[in-house]
C-alpha positions as CSV (number, residue, x, y, z in Angstrom):
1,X,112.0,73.8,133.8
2,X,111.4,73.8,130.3
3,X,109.1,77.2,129.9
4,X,110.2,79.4,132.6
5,X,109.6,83.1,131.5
6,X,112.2,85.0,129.9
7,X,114.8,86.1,132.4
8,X,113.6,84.1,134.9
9,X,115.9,81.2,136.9
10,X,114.5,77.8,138.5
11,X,114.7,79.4,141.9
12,X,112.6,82.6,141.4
13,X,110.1,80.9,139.5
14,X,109.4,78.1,142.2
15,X,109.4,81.2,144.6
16,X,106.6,82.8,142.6
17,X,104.5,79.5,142.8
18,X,104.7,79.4,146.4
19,X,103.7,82.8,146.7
20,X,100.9,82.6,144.0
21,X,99.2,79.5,145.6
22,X,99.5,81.0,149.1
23,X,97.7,83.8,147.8
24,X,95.0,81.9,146.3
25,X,94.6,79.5,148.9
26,X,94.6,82.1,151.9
27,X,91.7,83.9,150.1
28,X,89.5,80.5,149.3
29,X,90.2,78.7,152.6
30,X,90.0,81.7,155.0
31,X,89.8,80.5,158.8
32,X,89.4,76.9,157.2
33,X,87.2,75.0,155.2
34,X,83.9,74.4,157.1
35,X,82.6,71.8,154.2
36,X,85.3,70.1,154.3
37,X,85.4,69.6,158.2
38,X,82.2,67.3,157.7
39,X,84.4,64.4,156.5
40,X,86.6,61.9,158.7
41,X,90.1,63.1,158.4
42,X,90.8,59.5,158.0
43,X,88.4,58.5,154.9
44,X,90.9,57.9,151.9
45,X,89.4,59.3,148.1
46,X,91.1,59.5,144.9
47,X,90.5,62.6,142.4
48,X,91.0,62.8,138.5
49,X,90.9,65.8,136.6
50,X,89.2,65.5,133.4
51,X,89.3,68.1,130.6
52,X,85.4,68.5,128.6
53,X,87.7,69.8,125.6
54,X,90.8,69.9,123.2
55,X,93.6,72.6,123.9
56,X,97.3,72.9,125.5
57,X,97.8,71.7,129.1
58,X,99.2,73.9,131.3
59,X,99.5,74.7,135.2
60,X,100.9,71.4,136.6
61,X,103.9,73.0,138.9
62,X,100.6,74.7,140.7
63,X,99.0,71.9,141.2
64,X,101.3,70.2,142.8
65,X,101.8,73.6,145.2
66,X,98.3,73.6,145.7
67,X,98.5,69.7,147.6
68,X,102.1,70.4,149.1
69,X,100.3,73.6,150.7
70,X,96.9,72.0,151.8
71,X,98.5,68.5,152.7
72,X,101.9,67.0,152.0
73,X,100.5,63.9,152.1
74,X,98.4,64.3,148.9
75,X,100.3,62.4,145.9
76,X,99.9,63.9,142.3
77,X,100.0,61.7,139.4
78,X,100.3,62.4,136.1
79,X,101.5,60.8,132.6
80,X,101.2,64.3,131.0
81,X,103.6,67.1,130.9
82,X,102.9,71.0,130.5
83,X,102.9,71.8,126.6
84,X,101.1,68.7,125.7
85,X,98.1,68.8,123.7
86,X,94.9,67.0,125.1
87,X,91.3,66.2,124.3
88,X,88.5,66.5,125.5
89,X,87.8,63.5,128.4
90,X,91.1,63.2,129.1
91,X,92.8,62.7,132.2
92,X,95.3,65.5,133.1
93,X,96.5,63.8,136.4
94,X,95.1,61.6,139.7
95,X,95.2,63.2,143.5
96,X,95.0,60.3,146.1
97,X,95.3,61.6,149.9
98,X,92.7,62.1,152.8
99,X,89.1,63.1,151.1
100,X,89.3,66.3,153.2
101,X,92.2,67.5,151.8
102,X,91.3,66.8,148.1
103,X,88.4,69.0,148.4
104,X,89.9,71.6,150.0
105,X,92.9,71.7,146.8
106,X,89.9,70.9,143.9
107,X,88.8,74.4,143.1
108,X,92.5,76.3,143.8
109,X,94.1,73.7,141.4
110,X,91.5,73.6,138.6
111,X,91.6,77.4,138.7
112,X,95.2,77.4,137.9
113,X,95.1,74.9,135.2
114,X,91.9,76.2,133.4
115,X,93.3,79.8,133.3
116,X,96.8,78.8,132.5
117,X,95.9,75.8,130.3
118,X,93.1,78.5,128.2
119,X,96.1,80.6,127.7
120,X,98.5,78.4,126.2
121,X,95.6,77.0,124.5
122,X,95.0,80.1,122.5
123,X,98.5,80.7,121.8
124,X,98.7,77.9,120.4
125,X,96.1,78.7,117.8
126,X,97.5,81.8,117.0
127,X,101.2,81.0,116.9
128,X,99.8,77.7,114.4
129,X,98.5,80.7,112.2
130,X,101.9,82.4,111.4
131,X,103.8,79.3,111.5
132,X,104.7,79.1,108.1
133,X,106.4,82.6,108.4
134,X,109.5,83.9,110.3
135,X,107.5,86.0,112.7
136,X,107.7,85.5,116.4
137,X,104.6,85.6,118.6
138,X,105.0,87.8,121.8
139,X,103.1,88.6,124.5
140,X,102.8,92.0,126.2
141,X,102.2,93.6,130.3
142,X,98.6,93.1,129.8
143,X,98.2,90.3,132.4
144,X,96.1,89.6,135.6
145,X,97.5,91.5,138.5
146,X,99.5,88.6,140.7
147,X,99.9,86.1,137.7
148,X,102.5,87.9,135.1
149,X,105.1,85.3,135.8
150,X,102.2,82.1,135.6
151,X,100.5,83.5,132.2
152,X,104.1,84.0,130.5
153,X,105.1,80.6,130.9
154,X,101.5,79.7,130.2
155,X,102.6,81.4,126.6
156,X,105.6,80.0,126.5
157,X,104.0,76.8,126.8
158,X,101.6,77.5,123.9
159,X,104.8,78.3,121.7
160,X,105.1,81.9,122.0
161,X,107.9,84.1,123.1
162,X,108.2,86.6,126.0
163,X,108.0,90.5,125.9
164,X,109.5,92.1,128.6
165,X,108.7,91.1,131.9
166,X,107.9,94.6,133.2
167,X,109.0,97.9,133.4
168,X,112.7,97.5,134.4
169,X,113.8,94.5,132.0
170,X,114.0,96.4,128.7
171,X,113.0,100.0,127.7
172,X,109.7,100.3,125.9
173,X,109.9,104.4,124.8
174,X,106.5,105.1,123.9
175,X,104.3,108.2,122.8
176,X,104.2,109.9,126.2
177,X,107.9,108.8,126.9
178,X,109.0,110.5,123.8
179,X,107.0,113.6,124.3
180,X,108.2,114.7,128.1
181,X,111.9,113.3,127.1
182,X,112.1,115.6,124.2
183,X,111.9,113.4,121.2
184,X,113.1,110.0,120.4
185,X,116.5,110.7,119.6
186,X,117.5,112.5,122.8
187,X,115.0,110.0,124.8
188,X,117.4,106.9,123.2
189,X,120.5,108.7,124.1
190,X,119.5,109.0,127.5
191,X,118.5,105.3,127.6
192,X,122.1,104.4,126.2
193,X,123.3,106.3,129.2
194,X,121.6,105.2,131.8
195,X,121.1,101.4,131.5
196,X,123.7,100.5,128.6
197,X,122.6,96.5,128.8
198,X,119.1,96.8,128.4
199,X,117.6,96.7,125.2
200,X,116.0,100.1,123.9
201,X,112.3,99.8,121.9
202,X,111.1,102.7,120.6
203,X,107.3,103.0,119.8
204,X,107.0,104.7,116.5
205,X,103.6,105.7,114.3
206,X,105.1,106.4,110.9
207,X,107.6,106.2,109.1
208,X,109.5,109.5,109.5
209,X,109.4,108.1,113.0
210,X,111.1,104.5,112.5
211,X,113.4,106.6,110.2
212,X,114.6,108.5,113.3
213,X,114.4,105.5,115.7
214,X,117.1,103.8,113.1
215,X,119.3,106.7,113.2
216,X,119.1,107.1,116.9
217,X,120.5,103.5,117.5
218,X,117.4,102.1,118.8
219,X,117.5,98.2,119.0
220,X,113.8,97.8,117.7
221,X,110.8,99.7,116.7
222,X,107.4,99.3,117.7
223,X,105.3,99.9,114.4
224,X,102.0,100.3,116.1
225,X,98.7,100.5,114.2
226,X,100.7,100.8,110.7
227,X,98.5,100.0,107.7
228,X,99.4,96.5,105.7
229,X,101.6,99.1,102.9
230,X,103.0,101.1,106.0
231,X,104.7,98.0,107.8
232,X,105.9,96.7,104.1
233,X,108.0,100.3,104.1
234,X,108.9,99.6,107.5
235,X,110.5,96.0,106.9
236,X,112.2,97.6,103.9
237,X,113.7,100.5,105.5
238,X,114.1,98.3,108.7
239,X,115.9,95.2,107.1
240,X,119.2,95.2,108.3
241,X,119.2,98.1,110.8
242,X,116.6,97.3,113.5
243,X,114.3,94.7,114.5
244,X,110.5,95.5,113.9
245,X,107.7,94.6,116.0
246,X,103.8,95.1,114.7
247,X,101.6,96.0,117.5
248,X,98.2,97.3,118.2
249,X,94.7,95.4,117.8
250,X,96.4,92.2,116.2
251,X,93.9,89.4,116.4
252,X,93.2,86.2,114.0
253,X,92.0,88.2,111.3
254,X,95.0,90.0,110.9
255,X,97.8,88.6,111.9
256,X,98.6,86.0,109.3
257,X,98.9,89.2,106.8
258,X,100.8,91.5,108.7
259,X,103.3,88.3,109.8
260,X,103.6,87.8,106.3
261,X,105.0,91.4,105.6
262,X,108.1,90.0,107.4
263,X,108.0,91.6,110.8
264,X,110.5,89.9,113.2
265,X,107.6,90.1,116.2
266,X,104.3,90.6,116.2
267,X,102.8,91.4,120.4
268,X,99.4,90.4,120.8
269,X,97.4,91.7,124.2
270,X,94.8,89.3,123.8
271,X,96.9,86.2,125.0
272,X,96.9,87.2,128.4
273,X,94.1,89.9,128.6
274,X,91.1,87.9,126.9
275,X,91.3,84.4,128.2
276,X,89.1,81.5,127.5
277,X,89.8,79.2,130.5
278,X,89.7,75.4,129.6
279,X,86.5,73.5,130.6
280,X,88.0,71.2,133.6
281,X,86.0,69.0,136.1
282,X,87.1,66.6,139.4
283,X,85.6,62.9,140.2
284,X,86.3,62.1,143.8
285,X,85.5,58.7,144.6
286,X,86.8,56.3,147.7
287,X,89.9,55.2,147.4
């Protein structure tokens, strides 16, 4: 699969799917779907999603969960792919099965898409804005509870990279790390020690700090909240010796300057934390 998160394999994403639409269905279905039990399980309908506006399609492997969970006998069509920018009134793909079932999977599989698709489509958008610089887009741990693995390949599909998946995939050595460890140069020895094929970030606030973090053998340096002239130092004193990453309160009005400074990452909260979800609707009609 073409976007599967950072450090993720085929099988353990497809396992996360399952799991993910289980969830979601178990908690929208219940003891069963009373509305639905209205209709002859043998009337036939067919379903197309339809998106009311522009962005980056994303959420397709979920859909297809959803139907394979509700009924196997729902087909899933589609001519688009996950990554692919649409308009608005297009078609993102056809369900044809028992009209029963296709109600039953509408809401669970618009939910996916809209969320995943409204992340991907923002960014898009901001990954467009610093893409005449060398600066990689990341995302961060600020994600919805249950859907880390879904939103980072929704990023991935927007054209963004991954930040660690959690909290056992790469250190992250931050302000309160540093303090109860002892300081950064003993906390990165420890690291070293400990887990010597991880990567080691260490969060820094000034200068003096990245200074230390360099000389301590950290990997890279998170320069959070610098100033514009700050993170300029930083990529000087930086170049060559560690990898930078600008973090804290980067949005669209700042992020094309401080990618310009020459960072090597810039992490961004927002693309998972503040979502937009796409505007998505479902014609059912008889098949």
């Amino acid at each position: 699969m073409k976007f599967l998160p950072t450090g993720i394999n085929a099988a353990q994403f497809a396992e996360s799917i399952r799991e993910t639409v289980a969830r979601a269905l178990a908690e929208d279905i219940g003891t069963g779907d009373v509305s639905a039990g209205l209709i002859d399980p043998d009337t036939q309908a067919r379903a197309s999603a339809i998106t009311r506006e522009p962005g980056i399609l994303c959420g397709l492997p979920w859909v297809v969960e959803v139907c394979r969970q509700v009924d196997e006998t729902i087909e899933c069509e589609t001519e688009l792919a996950d990554g692919a920018s649409i308009k608005a009134n297009d078609t993102l793909f056809v369900l044809t099965g028992p009209a029963a079932s296709l109600l039953t999977a509408e809401r669970p599989a618009l939910n996916f898409v809209q969320l995943l698709s409204g992340t991907a489509t923002r960014t898009r958008h901001l990954a467009d804005l610093i893409g005449h610089t060398r600066t990689t887009l990341l995302d961060t741990r600020k994600t919805i509870p249950g859907l880390r693995l879904a939103q980072k390949y929704a990023v991935r599909c927007g054209g963004a990279e991954n930040h660690r998946l959690g909290l056992f995939d790469r250190f992250l050595i931050k302000e309160n790390h540093i303090a109860a460890a002892g300081g950064i140069t003993p906390a990165v020895a420890k690291a070293r020690q400990q887990h010597p094929q991880l990567e080691v970030e260490v969060e820094v606030e000034n200068l003096d700090e990245l200074g230390e973090a360099i000389a301590a053998g950290a990997d890279i340096a998170m320069v959070d909240n610098f100033s514009l002239d700050d993170t300029r130092k930083a990529v000087r004193l930086g170049r060559g010796r560690i990898a930078l990453e600008s973090s804290g309160g980067i949005n669209e009005q700042s992020i094309v300057e401080i990618a310009e400074t020459g960072v090597d990452y810039i992490s961004v909260g927002e693309l998972t934390k503040t979502i937009t979800p796409l505007d998505l609707s479902m014609r059912v009609e008889s098949a």
